[in-house]
DSSP file (Angstrom, degrees, kcal/mol; ACC not computed):
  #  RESIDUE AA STRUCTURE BP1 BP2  ACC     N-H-->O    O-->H-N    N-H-->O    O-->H-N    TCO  KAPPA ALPHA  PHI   PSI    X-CA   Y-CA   Z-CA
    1    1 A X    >         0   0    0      0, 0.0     3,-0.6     0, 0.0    12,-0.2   0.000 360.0 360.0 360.0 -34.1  -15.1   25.5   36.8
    2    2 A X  T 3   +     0   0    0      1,-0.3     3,-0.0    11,-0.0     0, 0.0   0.113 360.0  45.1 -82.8   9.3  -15.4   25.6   32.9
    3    3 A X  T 3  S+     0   0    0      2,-0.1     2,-0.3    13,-0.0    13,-0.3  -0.208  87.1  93.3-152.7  55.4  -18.0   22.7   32.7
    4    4 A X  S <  S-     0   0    0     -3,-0.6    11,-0.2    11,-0.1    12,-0.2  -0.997  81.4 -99.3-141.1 170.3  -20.6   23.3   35.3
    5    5 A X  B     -A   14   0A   0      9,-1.4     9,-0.7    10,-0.6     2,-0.4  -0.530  32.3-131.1 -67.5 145.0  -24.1   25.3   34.8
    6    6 A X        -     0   0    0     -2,-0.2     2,-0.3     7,-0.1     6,-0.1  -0.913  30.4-147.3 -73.7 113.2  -24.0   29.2   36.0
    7    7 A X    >   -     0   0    0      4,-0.9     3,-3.5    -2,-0.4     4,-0.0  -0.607  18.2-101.6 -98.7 164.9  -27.0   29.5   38.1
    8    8 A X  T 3  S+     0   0    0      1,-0.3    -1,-0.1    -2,-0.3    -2,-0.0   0.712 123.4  38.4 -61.1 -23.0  -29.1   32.4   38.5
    9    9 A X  T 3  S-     0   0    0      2,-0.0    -1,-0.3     0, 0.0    -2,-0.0  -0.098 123.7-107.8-115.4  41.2  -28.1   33.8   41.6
   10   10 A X    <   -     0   0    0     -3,-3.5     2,-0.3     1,-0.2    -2,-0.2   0.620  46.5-178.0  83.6  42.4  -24.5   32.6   40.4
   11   11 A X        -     0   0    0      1,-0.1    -4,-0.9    -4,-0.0     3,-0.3  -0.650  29.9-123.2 -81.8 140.7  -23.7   29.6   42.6
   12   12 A X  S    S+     0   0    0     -2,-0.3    -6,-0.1     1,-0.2    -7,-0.1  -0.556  79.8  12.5 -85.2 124.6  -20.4   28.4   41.7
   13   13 A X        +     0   0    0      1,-0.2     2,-0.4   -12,-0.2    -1,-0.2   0.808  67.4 157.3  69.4  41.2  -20.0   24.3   40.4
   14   14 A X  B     -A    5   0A   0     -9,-0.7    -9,-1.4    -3,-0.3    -1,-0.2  -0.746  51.9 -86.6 -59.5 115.4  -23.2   23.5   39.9
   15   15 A X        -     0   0    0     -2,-0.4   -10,-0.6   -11,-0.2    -1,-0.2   0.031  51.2 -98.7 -20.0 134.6  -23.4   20.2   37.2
   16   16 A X        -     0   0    0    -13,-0.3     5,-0.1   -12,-0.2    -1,-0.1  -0.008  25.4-111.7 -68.0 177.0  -23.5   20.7   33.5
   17   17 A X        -     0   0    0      1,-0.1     5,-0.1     3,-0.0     4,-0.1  -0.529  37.2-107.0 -87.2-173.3  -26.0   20.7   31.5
   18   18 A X  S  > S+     0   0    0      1,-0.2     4,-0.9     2,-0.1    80,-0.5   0.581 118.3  49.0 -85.6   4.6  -26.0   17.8   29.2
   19   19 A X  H  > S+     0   0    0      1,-0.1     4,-1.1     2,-0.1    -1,-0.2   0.872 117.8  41.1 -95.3 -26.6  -25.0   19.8   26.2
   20   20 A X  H  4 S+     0   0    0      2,-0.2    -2,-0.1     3,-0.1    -1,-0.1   0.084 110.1  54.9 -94.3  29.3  -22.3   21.3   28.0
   21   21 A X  H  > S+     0   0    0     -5,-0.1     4,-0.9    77,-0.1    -3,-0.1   0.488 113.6  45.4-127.2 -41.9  -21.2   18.2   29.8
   22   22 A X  H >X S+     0   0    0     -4,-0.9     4,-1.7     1,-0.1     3,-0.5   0.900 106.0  56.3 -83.9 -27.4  -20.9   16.5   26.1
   23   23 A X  H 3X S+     0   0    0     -4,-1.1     4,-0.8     2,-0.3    -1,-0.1   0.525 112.9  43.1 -55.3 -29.3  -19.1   19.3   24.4
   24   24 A X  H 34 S+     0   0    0      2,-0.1    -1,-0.2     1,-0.1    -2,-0.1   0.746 113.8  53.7 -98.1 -16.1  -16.2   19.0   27.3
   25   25 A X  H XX>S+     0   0    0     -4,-0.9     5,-1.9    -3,-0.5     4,-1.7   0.760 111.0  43.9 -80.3 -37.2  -16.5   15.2   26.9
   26   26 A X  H 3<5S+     0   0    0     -4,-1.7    -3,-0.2     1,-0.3    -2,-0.1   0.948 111.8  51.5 -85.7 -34.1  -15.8   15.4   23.2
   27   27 A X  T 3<5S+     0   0    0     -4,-0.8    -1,-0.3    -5,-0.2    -2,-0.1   0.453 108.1  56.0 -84.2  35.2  -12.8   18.2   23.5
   28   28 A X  T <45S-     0   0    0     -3,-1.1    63,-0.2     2,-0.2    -2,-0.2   0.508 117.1-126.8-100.8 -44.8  -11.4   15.8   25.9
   29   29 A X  T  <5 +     0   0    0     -4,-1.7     2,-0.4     1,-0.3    -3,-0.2   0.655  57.8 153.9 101.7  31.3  -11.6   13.4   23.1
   30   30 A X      < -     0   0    0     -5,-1.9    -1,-0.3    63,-0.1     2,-0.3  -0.703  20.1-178.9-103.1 132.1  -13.7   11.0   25.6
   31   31 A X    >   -     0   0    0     -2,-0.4     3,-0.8    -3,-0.1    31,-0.1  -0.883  38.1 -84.7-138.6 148.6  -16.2    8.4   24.4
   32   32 A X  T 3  S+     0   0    0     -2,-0.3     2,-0.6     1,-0.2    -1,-0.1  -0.170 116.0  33.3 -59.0 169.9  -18.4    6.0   26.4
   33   33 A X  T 3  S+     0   0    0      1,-0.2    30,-0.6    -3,-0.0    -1,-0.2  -0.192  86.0 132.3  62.0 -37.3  -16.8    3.0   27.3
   34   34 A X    <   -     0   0    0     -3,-0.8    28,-0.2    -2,-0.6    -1,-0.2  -0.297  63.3-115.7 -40.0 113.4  -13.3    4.7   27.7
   35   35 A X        -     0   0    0     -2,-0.1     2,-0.4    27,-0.1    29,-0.2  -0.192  40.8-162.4 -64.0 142.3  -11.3    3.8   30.9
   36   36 A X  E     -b   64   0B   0     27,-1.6    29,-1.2    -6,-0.1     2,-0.4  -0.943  12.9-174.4-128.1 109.3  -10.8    7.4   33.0
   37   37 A X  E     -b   65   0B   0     -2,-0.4     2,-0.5    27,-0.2    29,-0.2  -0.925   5.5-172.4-104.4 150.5   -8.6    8.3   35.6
   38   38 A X        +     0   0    0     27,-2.7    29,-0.4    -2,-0.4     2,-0.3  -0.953  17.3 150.7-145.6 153.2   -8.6   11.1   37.3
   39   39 A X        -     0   0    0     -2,-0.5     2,-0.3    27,-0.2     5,-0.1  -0.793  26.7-143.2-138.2 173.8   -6.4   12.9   39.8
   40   40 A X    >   -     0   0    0      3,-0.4    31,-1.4    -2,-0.3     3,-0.9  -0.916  35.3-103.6-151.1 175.3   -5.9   16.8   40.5
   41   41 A X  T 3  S+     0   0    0      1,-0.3    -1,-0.1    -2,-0.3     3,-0.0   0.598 114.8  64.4-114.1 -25.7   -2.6   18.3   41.5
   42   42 A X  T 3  S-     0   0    0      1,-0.1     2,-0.6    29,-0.1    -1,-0.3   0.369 105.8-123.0 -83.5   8.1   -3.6   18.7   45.4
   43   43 A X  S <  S+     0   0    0     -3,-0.9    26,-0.5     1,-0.0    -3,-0.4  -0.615  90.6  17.8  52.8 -30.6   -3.7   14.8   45.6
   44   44 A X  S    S+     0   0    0     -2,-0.6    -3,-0.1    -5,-0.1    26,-0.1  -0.537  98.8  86.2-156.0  53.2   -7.4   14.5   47.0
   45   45 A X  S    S+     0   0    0     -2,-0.2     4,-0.4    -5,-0.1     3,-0.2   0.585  96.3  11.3-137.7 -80.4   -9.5   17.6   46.5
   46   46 A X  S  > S+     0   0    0      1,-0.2     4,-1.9     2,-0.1    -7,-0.1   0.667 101.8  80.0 -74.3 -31.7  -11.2   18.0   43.3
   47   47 A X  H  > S+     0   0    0      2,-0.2     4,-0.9     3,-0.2    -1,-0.2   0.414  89.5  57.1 -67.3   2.4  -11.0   14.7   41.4
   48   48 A X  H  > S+     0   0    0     -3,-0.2     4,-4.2     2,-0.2     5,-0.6   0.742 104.6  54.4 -79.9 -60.9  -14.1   12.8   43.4
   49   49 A X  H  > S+     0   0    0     -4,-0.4     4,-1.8     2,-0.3     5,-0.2   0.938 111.6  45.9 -41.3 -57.2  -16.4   15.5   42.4
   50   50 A X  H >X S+     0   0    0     -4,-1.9     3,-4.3     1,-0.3     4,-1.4   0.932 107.8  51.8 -58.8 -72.9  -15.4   14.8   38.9
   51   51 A X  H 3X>S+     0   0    0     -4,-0.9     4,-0.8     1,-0.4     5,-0.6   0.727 112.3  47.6 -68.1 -26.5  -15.6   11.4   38.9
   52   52 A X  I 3<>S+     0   0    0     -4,-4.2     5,-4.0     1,-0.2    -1,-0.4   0.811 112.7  48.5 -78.1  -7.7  -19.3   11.7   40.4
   53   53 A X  I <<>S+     0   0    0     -3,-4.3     5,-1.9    -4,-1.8    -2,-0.2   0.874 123.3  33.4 -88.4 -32.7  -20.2   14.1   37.9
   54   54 A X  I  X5S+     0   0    0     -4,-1.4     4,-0.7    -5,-0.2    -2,-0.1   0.962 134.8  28.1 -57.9 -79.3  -18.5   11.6   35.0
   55   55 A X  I  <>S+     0   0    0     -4,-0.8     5,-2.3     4,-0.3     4,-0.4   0.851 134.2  23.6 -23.9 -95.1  -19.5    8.4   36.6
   56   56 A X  I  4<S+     0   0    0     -5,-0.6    45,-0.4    -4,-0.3     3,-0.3   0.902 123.5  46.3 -88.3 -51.8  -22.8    9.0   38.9
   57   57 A X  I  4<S+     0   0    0     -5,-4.0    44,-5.9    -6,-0.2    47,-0.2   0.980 133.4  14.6 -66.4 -47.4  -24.4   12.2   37.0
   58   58 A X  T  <<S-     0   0    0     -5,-1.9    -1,-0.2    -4,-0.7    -2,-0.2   0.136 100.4-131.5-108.9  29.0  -24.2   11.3   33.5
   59   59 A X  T   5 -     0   0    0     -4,-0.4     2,-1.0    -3,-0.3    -4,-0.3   0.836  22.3-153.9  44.0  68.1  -23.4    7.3   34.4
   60   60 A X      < -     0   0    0     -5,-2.3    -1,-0.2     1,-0.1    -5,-0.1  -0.550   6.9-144.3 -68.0 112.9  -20.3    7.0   31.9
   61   61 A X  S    S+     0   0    0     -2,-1.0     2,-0.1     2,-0.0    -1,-0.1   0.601  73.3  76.0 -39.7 -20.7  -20.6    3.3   31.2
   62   62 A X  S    S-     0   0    0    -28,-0.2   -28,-0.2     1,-0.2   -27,-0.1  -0.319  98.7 -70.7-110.8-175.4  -17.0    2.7   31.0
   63   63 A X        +     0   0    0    -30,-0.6   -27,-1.6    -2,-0.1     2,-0.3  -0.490  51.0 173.7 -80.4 142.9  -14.4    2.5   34.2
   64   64 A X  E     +b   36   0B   0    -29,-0.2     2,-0.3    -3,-0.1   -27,-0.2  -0.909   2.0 167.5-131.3 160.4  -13.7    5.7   35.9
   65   65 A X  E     -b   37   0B   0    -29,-1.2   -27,-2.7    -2,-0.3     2,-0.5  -0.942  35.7-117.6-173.0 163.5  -11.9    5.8   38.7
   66   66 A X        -     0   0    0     -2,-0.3   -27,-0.2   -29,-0.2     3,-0.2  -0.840  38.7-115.0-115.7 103.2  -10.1    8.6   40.9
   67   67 A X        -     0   0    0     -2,-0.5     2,-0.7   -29,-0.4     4,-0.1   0.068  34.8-114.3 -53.7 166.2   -6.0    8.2   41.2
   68   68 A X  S    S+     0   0    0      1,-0.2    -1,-0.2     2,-0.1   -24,-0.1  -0.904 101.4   0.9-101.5  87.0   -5.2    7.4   44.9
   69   69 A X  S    S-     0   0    0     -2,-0.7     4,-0.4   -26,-0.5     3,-0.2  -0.160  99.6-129.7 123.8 -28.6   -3.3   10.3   45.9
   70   70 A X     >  -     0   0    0      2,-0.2     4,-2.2     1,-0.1     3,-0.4  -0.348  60.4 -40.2  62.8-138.9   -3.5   12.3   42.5
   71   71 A X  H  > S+     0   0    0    -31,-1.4     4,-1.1     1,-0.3     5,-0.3   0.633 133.0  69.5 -90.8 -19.4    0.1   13.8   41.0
   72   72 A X  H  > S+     0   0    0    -32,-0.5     4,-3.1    -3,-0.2    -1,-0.3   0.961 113.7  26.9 -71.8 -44.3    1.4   14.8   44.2
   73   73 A X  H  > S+     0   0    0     -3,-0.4     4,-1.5    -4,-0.4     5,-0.4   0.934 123.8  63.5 -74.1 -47.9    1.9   10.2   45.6
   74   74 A X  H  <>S+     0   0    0     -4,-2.2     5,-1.5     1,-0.3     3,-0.3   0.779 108.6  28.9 -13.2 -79.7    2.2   10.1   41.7
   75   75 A X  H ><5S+     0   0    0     -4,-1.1     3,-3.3     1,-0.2    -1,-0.3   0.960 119.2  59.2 -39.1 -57.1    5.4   12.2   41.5
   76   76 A X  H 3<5S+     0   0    0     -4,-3.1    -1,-0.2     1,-0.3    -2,-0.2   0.806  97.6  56.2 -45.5 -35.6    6.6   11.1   45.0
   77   77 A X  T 3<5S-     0   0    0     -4,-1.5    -1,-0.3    -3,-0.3    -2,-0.2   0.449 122.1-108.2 -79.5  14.5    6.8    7.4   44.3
   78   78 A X  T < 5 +     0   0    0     -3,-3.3     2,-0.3    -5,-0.4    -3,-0.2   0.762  66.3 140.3 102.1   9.3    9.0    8.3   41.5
   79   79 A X      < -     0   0    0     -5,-1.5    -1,-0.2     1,-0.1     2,-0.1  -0.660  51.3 -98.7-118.6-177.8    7.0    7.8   37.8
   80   80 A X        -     0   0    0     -2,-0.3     2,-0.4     1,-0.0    -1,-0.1  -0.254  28.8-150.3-105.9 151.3    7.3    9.9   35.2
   81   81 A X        -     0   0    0     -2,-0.1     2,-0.6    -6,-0.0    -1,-0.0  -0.897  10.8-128.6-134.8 157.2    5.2   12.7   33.9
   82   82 A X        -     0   0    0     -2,-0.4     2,-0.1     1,-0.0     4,-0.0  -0.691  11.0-135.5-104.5 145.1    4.3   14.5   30.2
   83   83 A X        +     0   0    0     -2,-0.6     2,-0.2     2,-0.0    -1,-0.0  -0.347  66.1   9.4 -67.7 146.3    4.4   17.5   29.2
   84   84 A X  S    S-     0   0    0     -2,-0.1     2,-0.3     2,-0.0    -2,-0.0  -0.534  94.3 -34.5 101.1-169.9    1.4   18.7   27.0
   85   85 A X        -     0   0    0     -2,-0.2     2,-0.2     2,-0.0     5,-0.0  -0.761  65.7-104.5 -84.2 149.0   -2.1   17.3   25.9
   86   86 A X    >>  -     0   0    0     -2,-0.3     3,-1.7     1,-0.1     4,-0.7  -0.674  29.3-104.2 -68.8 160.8   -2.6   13.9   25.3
   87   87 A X  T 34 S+     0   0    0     -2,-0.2     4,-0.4     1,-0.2     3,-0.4   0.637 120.0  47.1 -38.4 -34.1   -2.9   12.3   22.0
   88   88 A X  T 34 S+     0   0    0      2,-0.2    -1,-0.2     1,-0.1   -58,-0.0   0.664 112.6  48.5 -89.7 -24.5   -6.9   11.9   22.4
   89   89 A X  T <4 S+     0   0    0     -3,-1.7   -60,-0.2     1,-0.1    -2,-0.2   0.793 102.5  58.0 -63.1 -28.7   -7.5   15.6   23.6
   90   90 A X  S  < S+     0   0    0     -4,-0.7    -2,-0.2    -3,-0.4    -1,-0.1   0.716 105.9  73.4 -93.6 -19.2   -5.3   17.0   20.7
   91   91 A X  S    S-     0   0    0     -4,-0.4     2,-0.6   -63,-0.2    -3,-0.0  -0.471  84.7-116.4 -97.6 159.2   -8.6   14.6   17.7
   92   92 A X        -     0   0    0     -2,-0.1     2,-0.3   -63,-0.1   -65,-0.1  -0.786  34.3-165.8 -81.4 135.7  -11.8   15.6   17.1
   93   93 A X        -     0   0    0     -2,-0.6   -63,-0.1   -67,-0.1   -64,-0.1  -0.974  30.1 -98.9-114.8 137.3  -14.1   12.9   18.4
   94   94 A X        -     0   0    0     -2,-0.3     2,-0.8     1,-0.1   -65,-0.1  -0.046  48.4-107.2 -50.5 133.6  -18.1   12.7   17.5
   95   95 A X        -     0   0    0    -69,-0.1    -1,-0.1   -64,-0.1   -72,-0.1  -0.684  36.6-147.6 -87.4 121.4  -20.4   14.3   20.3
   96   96 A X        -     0   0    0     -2,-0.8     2,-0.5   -74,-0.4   -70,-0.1  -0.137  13.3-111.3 -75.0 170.5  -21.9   11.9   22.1
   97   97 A X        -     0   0    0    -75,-0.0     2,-0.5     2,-0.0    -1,-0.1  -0.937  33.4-179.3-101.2 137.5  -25.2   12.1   23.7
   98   98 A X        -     0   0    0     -2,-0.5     2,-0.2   -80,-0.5   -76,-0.1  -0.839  11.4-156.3-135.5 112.1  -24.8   12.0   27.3
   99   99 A X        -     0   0    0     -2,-0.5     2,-0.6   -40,-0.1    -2,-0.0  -0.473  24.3-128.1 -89.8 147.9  -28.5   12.1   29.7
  100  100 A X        -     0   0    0     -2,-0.2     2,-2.4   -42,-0.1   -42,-0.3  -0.801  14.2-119.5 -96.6 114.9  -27.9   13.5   33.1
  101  101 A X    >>  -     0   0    0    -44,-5.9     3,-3.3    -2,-0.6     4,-0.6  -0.282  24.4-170.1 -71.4 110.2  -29.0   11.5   35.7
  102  102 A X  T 34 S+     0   0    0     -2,-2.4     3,-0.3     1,-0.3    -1,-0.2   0.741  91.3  62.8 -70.4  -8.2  -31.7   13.8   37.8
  103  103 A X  T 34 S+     0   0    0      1,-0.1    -1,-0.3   -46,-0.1    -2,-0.1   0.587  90.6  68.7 -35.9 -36.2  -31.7   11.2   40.5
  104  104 A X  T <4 S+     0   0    0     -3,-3.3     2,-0.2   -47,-0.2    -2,-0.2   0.795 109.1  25.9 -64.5 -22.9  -27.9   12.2   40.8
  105  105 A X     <  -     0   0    0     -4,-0.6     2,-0.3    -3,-0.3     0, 0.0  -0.855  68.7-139.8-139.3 150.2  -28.8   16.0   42.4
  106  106 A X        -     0   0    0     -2,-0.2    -3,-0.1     1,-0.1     3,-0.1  -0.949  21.4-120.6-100.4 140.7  -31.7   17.6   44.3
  107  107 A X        -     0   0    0     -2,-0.3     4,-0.5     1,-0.1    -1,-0.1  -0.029  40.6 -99.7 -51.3-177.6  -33.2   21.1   43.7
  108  108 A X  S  > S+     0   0    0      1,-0.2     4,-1.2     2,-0.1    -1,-0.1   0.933 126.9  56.9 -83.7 -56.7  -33.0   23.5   47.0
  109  109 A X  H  > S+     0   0    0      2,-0.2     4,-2.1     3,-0.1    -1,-0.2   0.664 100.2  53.8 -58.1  -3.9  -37.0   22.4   47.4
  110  110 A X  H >4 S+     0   0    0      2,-0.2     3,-1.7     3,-0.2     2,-0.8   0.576 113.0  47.6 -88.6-107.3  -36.2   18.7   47.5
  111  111 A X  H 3> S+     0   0    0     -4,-0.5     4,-2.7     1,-0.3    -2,-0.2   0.270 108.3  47.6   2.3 -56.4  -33.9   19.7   50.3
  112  112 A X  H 3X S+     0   0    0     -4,-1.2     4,-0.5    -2,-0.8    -1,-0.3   0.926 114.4  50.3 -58.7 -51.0  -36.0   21.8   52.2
  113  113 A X  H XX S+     0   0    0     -4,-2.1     4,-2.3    -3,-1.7     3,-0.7   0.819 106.0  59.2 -55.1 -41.5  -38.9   18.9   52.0
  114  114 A X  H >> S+     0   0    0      1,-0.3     4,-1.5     2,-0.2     3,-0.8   0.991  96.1  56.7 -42.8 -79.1  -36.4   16.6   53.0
  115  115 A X  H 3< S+     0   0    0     -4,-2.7    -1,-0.3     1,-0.3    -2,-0.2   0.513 110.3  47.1 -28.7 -23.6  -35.9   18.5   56.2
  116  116 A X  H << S+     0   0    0     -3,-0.7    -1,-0.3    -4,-0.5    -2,-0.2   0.859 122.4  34.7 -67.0 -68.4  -39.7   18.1   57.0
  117  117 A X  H << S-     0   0    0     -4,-2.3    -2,-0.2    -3,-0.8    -3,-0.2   0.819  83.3-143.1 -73.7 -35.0  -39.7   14.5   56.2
  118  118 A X     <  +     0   0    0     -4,-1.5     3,-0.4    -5,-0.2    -4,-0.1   0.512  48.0 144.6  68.1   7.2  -36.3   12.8   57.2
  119  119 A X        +     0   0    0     -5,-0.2     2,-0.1     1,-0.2    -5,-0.1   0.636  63.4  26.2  -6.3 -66.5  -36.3   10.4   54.1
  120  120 A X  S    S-     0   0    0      2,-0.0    -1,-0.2     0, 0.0    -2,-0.1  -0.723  85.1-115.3-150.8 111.3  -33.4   10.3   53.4
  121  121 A X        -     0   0    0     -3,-0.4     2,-0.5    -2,-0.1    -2,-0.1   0.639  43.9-176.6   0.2 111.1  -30.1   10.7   55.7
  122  122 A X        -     0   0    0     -4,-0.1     2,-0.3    -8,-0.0    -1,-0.1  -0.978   6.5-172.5-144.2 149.5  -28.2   14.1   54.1
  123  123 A X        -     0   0    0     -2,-0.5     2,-0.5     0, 0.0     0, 0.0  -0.923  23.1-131.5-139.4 150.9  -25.2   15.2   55.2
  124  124 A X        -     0   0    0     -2,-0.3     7,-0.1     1,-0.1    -2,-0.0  -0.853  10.9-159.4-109.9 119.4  -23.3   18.4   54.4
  125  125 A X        +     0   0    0     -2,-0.5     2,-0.3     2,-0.0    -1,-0.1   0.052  52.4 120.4-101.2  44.3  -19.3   17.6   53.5
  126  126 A X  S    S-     0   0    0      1,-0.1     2,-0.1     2,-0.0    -2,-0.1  -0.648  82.8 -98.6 -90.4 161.0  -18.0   21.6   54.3
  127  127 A X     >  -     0   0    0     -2,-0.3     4,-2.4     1,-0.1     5,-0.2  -0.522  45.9-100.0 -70.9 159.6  -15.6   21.7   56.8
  128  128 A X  H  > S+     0   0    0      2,-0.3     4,-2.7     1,-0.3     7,-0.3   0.908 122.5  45.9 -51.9 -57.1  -17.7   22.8   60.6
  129  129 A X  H  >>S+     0   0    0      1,-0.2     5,-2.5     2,-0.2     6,-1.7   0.968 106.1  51.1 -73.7 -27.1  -16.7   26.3   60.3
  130  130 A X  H >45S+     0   0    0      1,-0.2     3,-1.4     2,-0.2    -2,-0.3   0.992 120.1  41.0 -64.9 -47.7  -17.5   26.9   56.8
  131  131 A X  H 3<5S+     0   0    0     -4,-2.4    -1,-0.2     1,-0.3    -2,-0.2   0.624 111.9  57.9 -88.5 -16.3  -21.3   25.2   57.8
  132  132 A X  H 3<5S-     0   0    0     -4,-2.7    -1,-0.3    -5,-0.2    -2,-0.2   0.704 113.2-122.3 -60.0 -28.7  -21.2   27.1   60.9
  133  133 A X  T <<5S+     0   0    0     -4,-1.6    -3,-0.2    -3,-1.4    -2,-0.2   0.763  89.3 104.3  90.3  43.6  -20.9   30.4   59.1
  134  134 A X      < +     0   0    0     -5,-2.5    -4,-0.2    -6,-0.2    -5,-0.1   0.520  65.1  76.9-118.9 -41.5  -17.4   31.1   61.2
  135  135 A X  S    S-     0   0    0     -6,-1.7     2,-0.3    -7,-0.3    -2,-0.1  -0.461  88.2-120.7 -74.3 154.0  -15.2   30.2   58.3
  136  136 A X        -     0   0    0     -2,-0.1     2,-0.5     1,-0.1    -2,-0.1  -0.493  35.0-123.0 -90.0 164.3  -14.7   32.6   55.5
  137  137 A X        -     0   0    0     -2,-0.3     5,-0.1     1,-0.1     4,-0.1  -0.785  14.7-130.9-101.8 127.3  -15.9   30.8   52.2
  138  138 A X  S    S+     0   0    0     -2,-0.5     2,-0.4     1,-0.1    -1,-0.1   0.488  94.3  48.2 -71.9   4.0  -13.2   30.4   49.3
  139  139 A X  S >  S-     0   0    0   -127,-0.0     3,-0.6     0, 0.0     2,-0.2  -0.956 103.9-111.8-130.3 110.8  -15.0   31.6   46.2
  140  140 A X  T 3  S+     0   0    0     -2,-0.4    -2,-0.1     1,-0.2     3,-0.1  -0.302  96.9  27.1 -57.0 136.6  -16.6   35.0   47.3
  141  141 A X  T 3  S+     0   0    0      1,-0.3    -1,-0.2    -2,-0.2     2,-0.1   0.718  93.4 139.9  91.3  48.4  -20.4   35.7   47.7
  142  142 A X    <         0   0    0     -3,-0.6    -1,-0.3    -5,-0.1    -5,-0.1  -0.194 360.0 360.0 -73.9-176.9  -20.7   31.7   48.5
  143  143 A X              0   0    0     -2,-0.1    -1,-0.1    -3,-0.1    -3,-0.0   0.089 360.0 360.0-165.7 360.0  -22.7   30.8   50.9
């Protein structure tokens, strides 16, 4: 939530921009070429998004990849975890430049034009009620 763009009629997780997309890379302490894993605490929920946003929107050069299960199989199978930052979060690192691929996202009119044209196969990954408008939506005054 703290590294994506605020849009004007306030849509929630929107991609960064690329200035605010290097500025979270650098207090991470994260440099191209640097192996990335990433996992999130529900095993499977939120770390894909990041890794396309690392990965496929601003094409980090170096391996990323998304743990298989996150911290919940982590824990289960038994390995150990630390408390704290890591050591490369806690240094200043040089701010990279990092270009955002615009291939990576459409605007809402590319969408719409799609829907005329059929171009190119899109698919919507909300659950059936949320894209039915029968589920309530988890961040209010989604849509």
């Amino acid at each position: 939530d703290k590294v994506a763009t605020i849009t004007e009629d306030c849509q929630p997780h929107m991609l960064p921009s690329e200035d605010s997309f290097a500025t979270a890379m650098q207090s991470l302490g994260i440099k191209p070429m640097d192996r990335i894993v990433i996992y999130d605490r529900l095993g499977i929920f939120s770390a894909p998004r990041a890794w396309y946003t690392i990965k496929v929107a601003f094409g980090h050069p170096g391996p990323v990849a998304v743990l298989d299960g996150g911290l919940p199989k982590w824990t289960s199978s038994g390995y150990p975890l630390e408390d704290g930052l890591p050591v490369a979060a806690t240094q200043t690192s040089e701010l990279f430049k990092w270009e955002r691929n615009v291939a990576a996202s459409w605007a809402i009119e590319s969408v719409f034009e799609n829907l005329e044209t059929n171009r190119v196969l899109m698919f919507d990954a909300r659950s059936s009620g949320r894209f039915a408008g029968t589920a309530e939506e988890p961040r209010p005054g989604s849509r």
